[in-house]
C-alpha positions in Angstrom: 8.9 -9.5 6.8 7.9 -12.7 4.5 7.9 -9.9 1.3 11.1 -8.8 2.4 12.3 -12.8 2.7 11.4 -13.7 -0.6 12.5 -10.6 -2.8 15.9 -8.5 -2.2 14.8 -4.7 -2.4 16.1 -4.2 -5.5 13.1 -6.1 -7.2 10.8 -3.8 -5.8 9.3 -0.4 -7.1 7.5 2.3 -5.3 4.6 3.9 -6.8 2.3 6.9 -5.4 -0.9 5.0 -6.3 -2.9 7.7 -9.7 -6.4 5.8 -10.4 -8.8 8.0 -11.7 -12.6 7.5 -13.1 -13.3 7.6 -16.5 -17.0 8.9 -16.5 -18.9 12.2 -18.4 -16.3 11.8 -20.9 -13.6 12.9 -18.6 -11.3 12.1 -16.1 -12.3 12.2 -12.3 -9.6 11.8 -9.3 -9.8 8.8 -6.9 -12.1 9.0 -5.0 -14.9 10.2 -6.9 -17.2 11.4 -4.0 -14.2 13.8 -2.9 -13.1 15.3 -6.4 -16.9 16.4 -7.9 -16.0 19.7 -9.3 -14.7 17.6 -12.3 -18.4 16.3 -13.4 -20.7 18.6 -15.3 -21.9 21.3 -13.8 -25.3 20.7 -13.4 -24.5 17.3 -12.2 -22.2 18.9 -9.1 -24.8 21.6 -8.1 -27.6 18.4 -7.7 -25.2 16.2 -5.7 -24.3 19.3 -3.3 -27.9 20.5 -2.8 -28.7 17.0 -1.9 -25.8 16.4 0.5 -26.3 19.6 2.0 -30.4 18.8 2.6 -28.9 15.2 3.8 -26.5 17.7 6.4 -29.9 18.8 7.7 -31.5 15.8 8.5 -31.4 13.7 11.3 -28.8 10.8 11.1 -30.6 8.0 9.5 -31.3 4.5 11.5 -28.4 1.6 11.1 -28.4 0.7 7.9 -29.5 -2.8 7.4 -27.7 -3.3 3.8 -25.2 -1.8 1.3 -27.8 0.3 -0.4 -28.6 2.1 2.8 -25.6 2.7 4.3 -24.8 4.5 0.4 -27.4 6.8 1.0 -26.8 7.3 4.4 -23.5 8.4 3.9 -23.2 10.0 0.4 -26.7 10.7 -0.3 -29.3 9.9 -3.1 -28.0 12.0 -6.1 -24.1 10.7 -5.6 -24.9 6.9 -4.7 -27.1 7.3 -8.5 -24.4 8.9 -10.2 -21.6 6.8 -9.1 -21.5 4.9 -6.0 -24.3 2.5 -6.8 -23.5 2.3 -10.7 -19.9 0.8 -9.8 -20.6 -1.1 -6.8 -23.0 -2.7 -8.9 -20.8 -3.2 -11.4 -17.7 -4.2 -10.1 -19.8 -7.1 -7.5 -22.3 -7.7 -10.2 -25.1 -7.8 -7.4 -27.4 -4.9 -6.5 -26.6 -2.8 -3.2 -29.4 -4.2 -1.2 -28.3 -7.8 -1.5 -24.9 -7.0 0.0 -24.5 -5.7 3.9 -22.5 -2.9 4.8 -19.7 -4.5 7.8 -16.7 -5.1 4.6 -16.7 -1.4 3.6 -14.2 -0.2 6.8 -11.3 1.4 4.8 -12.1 0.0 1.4 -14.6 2.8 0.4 -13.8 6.8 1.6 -16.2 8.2 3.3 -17.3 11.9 3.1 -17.7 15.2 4.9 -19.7 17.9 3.3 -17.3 20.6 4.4 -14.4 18.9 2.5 -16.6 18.6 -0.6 -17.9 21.6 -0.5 -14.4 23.1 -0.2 -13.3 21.3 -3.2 -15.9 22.3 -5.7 -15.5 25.7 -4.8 -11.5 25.4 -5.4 -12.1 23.7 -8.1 -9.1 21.6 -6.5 -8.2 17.6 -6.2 -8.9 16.0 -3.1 -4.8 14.1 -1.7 -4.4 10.5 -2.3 -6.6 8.2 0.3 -6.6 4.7 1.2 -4.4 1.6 2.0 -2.6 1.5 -1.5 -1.9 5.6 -1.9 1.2 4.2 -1.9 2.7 0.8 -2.3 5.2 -1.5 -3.7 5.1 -3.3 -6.6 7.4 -6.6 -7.3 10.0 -6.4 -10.6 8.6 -9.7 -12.2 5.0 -9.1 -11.1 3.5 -10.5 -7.8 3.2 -13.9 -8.8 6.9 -14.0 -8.2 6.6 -13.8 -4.4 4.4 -17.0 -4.1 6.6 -18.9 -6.8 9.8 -18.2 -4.1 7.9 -18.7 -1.4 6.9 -22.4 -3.3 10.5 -22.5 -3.8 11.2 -22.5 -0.3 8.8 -25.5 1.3 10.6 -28.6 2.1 10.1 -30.6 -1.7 9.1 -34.1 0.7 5.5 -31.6 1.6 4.6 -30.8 -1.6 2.6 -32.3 -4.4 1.3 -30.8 -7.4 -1.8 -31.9 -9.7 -3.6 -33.7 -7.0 -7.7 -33.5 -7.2 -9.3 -34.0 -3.8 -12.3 -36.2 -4.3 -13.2 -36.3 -0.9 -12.1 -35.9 2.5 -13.0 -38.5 4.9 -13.4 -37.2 8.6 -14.0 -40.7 10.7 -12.4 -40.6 13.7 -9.3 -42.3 13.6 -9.4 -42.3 9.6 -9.1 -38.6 8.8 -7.7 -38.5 5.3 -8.0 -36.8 2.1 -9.2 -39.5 -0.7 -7.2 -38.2 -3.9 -8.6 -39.2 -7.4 -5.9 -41.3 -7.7 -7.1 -43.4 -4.7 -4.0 -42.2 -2.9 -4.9 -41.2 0.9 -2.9 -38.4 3.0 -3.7 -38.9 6.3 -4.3 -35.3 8.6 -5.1 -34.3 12.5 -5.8 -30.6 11.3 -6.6 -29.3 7.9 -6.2 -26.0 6.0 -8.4 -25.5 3.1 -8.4 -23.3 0.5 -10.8 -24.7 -2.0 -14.0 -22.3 -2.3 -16.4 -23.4 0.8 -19.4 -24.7 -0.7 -17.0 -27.2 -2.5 -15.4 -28.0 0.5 -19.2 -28.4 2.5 -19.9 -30.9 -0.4 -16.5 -32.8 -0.1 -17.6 -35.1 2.8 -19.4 -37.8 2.7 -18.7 -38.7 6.3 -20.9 -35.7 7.6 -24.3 -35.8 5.0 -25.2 -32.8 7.6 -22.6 -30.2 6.1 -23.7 -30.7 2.3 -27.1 -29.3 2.9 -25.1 -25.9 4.2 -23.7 -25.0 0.6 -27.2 -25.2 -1.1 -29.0 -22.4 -2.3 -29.1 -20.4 -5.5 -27.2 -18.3 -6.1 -27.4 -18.5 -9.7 -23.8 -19.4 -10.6 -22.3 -22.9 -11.7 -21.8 -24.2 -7.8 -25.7 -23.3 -7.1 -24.5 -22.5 -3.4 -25.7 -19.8 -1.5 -22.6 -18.7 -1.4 -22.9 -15.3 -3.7 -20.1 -14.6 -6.0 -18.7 -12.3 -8.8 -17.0 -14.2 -11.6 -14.7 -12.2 -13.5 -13.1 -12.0 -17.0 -9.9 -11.1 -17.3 -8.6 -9.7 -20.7 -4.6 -9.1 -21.6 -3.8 -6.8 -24.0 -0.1 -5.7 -25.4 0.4 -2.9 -27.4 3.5 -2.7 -29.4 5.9 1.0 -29.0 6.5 3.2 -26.0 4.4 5.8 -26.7 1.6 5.3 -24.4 -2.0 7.9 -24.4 -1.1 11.0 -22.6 -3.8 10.6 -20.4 -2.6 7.2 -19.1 0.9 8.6 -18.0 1.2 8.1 -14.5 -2.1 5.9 -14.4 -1.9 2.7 -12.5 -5.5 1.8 -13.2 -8.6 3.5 -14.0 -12.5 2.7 -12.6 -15.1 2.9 -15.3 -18.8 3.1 -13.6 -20.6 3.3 -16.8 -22.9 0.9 -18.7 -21.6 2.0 -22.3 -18.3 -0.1 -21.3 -18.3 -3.8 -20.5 -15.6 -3.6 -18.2 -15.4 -2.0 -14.6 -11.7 -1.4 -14.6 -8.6 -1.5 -16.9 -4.8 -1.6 -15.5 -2.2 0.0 -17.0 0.1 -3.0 -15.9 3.1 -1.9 -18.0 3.4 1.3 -15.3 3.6 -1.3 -13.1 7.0 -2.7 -13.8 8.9 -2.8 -16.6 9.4 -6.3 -16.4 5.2 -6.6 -17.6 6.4 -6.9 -21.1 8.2 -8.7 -23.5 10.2 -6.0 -24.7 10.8 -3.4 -21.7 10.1 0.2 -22.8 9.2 -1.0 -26.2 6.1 -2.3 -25.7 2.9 -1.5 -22.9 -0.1 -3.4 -21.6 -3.4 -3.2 -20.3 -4.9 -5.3 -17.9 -8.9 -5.2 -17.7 -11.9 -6.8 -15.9 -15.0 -7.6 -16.8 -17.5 -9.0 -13.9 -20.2 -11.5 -14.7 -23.4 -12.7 -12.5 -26.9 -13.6 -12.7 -27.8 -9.9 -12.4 -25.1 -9.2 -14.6 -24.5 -11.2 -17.8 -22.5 -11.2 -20.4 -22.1 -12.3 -23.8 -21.0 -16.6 -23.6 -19.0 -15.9 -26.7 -15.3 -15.4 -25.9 -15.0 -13.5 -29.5 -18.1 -11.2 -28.7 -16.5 -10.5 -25.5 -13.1 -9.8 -26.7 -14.6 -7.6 -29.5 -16.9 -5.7 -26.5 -13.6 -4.8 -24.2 -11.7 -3.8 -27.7 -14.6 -1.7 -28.9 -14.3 0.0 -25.3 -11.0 0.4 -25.0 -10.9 2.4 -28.1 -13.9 4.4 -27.4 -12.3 5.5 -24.0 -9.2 6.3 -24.7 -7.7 3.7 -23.3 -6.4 2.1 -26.7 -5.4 4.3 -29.9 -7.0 3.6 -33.1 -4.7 1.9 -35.1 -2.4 0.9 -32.4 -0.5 -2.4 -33.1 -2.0 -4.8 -30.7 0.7 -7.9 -30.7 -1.0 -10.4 -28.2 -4.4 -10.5 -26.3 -5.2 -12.9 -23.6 -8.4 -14.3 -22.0 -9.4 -16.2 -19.2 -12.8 -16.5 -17.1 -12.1 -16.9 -13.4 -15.4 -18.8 -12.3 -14.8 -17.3 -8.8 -14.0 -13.6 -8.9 -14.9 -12.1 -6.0 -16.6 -13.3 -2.6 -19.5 -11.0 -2.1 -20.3 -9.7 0.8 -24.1 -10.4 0.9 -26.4 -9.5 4.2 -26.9 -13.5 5.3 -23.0 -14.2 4.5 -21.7 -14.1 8.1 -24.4 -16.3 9.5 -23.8 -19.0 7.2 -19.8 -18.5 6.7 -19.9 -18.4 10.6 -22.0 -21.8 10.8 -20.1 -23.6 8.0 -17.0 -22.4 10.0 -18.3 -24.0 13.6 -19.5 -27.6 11.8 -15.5 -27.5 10.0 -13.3 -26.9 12.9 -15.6 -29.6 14.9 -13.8 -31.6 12.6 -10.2 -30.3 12.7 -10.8 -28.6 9.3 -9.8 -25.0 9.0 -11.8 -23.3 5.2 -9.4 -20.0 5.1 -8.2 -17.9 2.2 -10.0 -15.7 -0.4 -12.8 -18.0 -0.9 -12.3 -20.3 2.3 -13.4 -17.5 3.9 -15.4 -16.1 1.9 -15.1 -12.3 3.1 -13.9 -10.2 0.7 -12.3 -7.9 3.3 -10.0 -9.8 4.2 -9.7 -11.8 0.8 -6.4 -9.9 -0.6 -2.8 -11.9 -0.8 -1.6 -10.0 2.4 -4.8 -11.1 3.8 -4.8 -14.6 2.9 -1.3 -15.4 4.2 -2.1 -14.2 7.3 -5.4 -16.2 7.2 -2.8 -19.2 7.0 -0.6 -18.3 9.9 -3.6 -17.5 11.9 -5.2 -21.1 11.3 -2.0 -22.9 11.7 -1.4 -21.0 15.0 -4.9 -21.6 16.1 -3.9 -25.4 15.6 -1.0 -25.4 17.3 -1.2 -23.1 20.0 -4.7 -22.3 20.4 -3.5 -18.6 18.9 -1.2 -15.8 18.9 -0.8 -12.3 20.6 -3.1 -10.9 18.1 -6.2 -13.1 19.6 -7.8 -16.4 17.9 -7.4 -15.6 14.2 -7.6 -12.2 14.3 -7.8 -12.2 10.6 -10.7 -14.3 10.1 -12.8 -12.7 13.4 -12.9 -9.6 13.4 -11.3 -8.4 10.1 -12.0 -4.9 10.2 -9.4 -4.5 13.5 -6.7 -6.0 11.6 -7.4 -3.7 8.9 -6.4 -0.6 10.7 -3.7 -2.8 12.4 0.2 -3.3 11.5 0.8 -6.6 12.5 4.4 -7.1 14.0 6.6 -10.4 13.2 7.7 -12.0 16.0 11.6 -12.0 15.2 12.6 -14.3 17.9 9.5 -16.4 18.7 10.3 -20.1 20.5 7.5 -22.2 19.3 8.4 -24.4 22.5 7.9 -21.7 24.7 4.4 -21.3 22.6 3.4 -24.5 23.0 4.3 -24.6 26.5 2.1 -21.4 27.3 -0.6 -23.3 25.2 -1.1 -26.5 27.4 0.3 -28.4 24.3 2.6 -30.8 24.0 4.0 -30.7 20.8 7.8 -31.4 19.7 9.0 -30.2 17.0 11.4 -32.0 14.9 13.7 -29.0 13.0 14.5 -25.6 14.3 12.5 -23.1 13.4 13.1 -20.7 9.9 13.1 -16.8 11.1 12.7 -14.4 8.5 15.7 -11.7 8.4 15.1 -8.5 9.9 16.1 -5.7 6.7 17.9 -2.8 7.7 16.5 0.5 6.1 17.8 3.9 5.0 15.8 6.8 4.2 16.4 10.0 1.8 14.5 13.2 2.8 15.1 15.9 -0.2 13.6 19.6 -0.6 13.8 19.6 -4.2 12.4 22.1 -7.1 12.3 21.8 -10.6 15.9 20.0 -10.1 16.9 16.7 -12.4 16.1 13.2 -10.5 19.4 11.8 -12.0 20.9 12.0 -8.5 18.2 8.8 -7.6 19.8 6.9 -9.9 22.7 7.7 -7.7 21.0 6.8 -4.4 19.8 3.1 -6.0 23.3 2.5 -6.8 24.4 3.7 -3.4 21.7 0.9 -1.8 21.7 -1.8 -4.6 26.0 -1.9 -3.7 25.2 -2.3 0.1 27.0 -5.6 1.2 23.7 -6.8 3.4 20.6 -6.1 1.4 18.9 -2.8 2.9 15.1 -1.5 2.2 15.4 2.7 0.9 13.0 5.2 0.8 13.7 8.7 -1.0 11.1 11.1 0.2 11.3 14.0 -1.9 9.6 16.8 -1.3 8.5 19.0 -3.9 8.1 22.7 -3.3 7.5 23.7 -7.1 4.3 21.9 -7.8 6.1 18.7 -9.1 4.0 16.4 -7.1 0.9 16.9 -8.8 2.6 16.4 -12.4 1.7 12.9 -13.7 4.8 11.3 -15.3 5.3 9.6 -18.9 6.0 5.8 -18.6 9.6 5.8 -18.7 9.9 8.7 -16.1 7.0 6.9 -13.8 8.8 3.4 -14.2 12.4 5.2 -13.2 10.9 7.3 -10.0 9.5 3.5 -9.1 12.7 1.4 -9.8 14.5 4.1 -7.3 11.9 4.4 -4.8 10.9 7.5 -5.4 8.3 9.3 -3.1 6.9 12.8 -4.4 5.0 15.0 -1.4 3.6 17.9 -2.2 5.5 20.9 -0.3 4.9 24.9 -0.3 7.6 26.5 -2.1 7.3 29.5 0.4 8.9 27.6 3.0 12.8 27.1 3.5 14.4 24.1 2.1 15.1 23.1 6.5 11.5 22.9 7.1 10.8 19.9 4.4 13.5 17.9 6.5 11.8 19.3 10.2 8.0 18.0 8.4 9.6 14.1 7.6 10.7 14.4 11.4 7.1 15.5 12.7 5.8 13.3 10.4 7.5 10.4 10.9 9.1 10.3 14.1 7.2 7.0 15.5 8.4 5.1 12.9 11.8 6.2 11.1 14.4 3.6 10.0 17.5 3.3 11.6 19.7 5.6 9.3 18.2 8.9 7.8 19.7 10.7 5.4 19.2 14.7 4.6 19.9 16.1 1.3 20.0 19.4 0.0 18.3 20.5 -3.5 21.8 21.0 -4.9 23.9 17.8 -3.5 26.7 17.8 -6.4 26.3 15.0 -8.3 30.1 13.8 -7.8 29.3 14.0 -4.5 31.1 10.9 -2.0 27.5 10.6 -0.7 26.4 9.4 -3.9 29.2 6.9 -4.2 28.9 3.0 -3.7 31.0 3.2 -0.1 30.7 7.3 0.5 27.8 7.2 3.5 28.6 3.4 4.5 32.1 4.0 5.0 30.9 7.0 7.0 28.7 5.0 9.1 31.5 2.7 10.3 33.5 5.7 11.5 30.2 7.2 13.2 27.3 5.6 13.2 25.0 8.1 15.0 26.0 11.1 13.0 27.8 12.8 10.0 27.8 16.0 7.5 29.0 16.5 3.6 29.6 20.0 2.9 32.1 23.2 2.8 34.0 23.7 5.6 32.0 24.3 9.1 31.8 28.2 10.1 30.7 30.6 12.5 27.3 31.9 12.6 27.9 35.7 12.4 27.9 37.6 15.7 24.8 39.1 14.5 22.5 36.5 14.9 23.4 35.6 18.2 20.4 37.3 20.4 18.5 35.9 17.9 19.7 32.8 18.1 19.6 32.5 22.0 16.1 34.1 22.5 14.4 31.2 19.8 16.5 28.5 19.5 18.6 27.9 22.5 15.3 27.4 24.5 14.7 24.5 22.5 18.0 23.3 22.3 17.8 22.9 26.1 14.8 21.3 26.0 15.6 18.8 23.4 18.9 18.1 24.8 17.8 18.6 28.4 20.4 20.7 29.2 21.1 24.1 31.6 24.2 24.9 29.7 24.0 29.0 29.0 23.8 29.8 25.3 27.7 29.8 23.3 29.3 32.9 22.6 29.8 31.0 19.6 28.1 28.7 17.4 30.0 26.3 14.7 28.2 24.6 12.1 27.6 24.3 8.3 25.4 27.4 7.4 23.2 28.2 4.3 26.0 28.3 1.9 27.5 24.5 2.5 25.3 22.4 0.5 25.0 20.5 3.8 23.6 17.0 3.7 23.1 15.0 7.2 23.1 11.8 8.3 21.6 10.5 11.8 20.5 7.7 13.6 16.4 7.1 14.3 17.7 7.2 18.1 20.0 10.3 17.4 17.0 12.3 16.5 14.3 10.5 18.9 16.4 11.5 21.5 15.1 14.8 20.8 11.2 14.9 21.8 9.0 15.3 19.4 7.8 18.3 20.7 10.8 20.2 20.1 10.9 18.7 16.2 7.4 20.7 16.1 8.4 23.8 17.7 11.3 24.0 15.3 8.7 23.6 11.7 6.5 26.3 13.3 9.2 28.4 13.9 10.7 28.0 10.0 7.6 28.1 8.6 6.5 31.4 10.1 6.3 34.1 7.4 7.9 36.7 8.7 10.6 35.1 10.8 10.9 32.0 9.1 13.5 32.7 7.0 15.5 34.4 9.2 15.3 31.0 11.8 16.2 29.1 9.3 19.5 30.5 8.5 19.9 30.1 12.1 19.1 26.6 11.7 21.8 25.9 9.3 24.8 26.6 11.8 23.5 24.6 14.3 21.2 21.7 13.2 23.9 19.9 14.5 23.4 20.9 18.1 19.9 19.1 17.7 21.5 15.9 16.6 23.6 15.3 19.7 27.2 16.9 18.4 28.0 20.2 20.7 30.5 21.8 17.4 31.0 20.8 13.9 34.8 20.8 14.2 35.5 16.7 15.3 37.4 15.5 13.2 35.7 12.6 10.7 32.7 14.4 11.2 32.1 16.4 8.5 33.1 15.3 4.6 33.5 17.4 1.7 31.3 17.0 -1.3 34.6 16.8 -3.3 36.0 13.8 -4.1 
């Protein structure tokens, strides 16, 4: 809800998330323990004999660290060829110094079968984990926190302010500025990294002592930490390496390159250059620790990531690098050591004694739950903990018990009464303005059966959503029954499917165009937006529904329902035993009705080029049951067909309308 506050959908791309390994000289799929066959051979045969020995055994004890529970789950010869190697690399601390409780979605686990399967196939495992897909912001995801910036009252904010202390007497709670300035508080969020924080009050000598240790980095905490070098690089021209079309970002687990990752930001957005489409950029990473150090020279190190981009493929020879940008990021990333609960936890205690809440990234200090998303929430969860002693979701959900929120959509209270809250609380707070709700954003999604056909008509559907009077979220799920999916995309293409919202899914090309729209249904039916949209493969581009007012204006006249096609038509007499021995059954069931079957059914047929339009309640109304009867039935191989073109005449039945023939229900595709 606070994305969709700060930034209209139009600044928004969609992206089907393509980050492979560059390792062995050649590109592996993510993630590397599912897509194996693309190592060397030898390689392969040694990590399957061992997992299949590991299959064997008896189920190892608990593991007590990182290291363990790498071999527990993927085994000795994969956790030496790439598990450890990365993990290593990327947190610049070995495996066994690091426990095990931040992995929960953040590293795919395995099963043998599903490897094994793969090898032999010689086939990619499907896209896994929380970012398969995601959205991306037009002018980079700095922008949402500048608007949200924008939008705090000016009289709360104050810029270039060093803390150098904060003063916790009773009575006297203030932060000293180094300007002598004091700012008095009750309750305190902090963001600062903890062991700074621990060492910020001189009222409480006691908390000091809990930040020492050494950890070998500049704070000499015992806080562990990665520090990380970012290096920007722009490339002038459009042409970017083939093998970096359609790569968002690529993992590199090997000691011959310095870095650990490189993003190809400019398939990001557009917007991520000077000069859209005229220029590209890379984005890359380069972790530094006590275990891991690098050269202190900036030049050395700029020369190291240079020397490895070209040596990977990642940057031609001879390409015309216009800028490149450093900076060193002291704190990088919180690791996730095996003591780092017990002292986060007792830091935590010895704080909020004292009305002082340490949240965010390194507040926290627990890496998973250390992303933006996270940390906002780590915000709201503090601030309601102060106010109200919590919310529905427990006492900071976030911060407690992380890996429950991570397999959790957390809901927005649209109409919360912070009264009310306070009230159920035992507080007694007023409060001074009225609340600020975040809007609610309508959304409309496209479900296509496409093959080999031109995407020009998404340019179409943007136009369609960008001319909406009230700003509404899209989604165009299209899915692809001629291998389409799988294609990577050149920059341009990859930056246009974004900018339209484009969703590829990979669809056999056996099945009947009906049964991609019947899958989105099974698929989705929980959780579709209020207007859905149909299309066929061959929607005329001229089309009304493609026009700025063509399915709103539709939508006034019926809201729940609508067609674009040829004139409705009867469904030939021939089908009709057919018709009432497979599909009437289910039309009764999903419409709960005892009507007999109809000497004759009206509808739009195969021929129409019929697109739909229905309500999320239109087609809930139908259970989902019934939804999944109907894709087994088109999907059968020897009937399926034949069902289908059954389907076509009277898909409309299913959606709540009895015949095709109201008038202002159905609209031609000609203008």
């Amino acid at each position: 809800a606070l994305l969709d506050e700060m930034l209209p959908p139009k600044e928004w791309l969609y992206h089907q998330r393509y980050s492979p390994a560059r390792m062995r000289d050649t590109w592996v799929g993510y993630p590397v323990q599912a897509n194996l066959w693309r190592l060397p051979r030898d390689e392969v045969m040694g990590i399957v004999k061992d997992l299949a020995q590991k299959e064997a055994r008896p189920p190892p004890p608990k593991p007590r660290n990182f290291k363990e529970w790498l071999h527990a789950g993927f085994g000795e010869a994969l956790t030496q060829s790439f598990m450890a190697p990365y993990n290593s690399k990327v947190w610049a601390h070995p495996p066994h110094e690091m426990n095990s409780i931040w992995v929960g979605e953040r590293v795919a686990t395995i099963r043998f079968e599903d490897i094994l399967s793969n090898v032999i196939q010689r086939k990619d495992a499907p896209a896994w984990g929380p970012n398969a897909q995601f959205r991306y912001p037009m002018n980079g995801t700095g922008h949402i926190w500048e608007k949200v910036f924008s939008d705090l009252p000016k009289e709360n904010t104050r810029l270039n302010a060093r803390v150098a202390a904060v003063r916790t007497k009773k009575g006297a709670k203030a932060l000293e500025l180094a300007d002598g300035t004091k700012v008095p508080f009750d309750g305190l969020l902090s963001t600062m990294p903890l062991p700074l924080l621990l060492r910020s009050l001189p009222d409480e000598p006691r908390l000091a002592p809990m930040a020492d240790g050494d950890n070998g980095a500049a704070d000499h905490s015992r806080f562990k930490h990665q520090t990380c070098n970012v290096f920007g690089v722009g490339i002038e021209g459009d042409q970017i390496p083939e093998a970096l079309n359609g790569v968002h970002w690529v993992y590199f687990p090997e000691d011959e390159y310095i870095f650990y990752r490189v993003t190809v930001l400019s398939n990001f957005s557009p917007q991520m250059v000077a000069k859209p489409f005229q220029q590209w950029s890379l984005l890359i990473e380069v972790s530094e620790s006590k275990h891991h150090p690098v050269p202190r020279s900036r030049a050395k190190l700029r020369a190291l990531v240079k020397e490895g981009l070209v040596k990977s493929g990642m940057l031609p020879e001879g390409a015309k690098v216009v800028a490149m940008w450093d900076k060193r990021l002291e704190y990088g990333y919180p690791v996730p050591y095996v003591e780092r609960n017990m002292h986060v936890h007792e830091a935590d205690r010895a704080l909020r004694s004292l009305g002082i809440w340490s949240r965010g990234r390194f507040g926290s200090w627990k890496y998973e739950v250390g992303n933006q998303d996270h940390s906002c929430f780590l915000g709201i969860d503090a601030v309601d903990s102060m106010l109200f002693g919590g919310s529905a979701a427990g006492r900071e959900a976030t911060f407690n018990v992380p890996n429950k929120v991570n397999v959790q959509y957390r809901k927005y209270d649209f109409d919360f009464d912070p009264a009310a809250l306070a009230r159920d609380a035992g507080r007694q707070h007023t409060f001074g303005k009225p609340p600020r709700r975040l809007q609610r954003l309508p959304q409309w999604d496209w479900v296509a059966h496409r093959c080999k056909e031109h995407d020009v008509w998404t340019d179409a559907v943007r136009k369609v959503m960008v001319a909406l009077p009230r700003p509404t979220k899209w989604l165009i799920h299209s899915y692809e029954g001629c291998g389409a999916a799988e294609i990577k995309r050149p920059m341009p293409e990859m930056l246009r499917e974004g900018l339209n919202h484009l969703d590829r899914i990979p669809f056999d090309s056996a099945l009947p165009q009906i049964a991609a729209w019947l899958r989105h249904i099974a698929a989705h039916y929980a959780k579709l937006p209020p207007v859905v949209v149909f299309v066929p493969p061959n929607v005329p581009a001229a089309s009304p529904l493609l026009a700025a007012d063509g399915l709103s204006g539709a939508l006034v006249a019926a809201k729940d329902f609508g067609a674009w096609g040829r004139h409705p038509t009867d469904m030939p007499r021939s089908m009709r035993d057919d018709f009432c021995a497979k599909l009437w059954p289910l039309v009764q069931q999903g419409r709960r009705s005892h009507r007999p079957c109809p000497e004759r059914v009206v509808g739009m047929g195969p021929t129409a080029t019929a697109a739909y339009y229905a309500s999320a309640q239109t087609v809930r109304a139908v259970p989902l049951a019934v939804w999944q009867a109907l894709l087994a039935a088109v999907s059968d191989k020897s009937t399926g067909a034949a069902t289908a073109t059954m389907l076509s005449y009277s898909m409309h039945i299913f959606f709540g309308e009895k015949a095709m023939l109201k008038p202002g229900l159905v609209h031609s595709h000609q203008s």
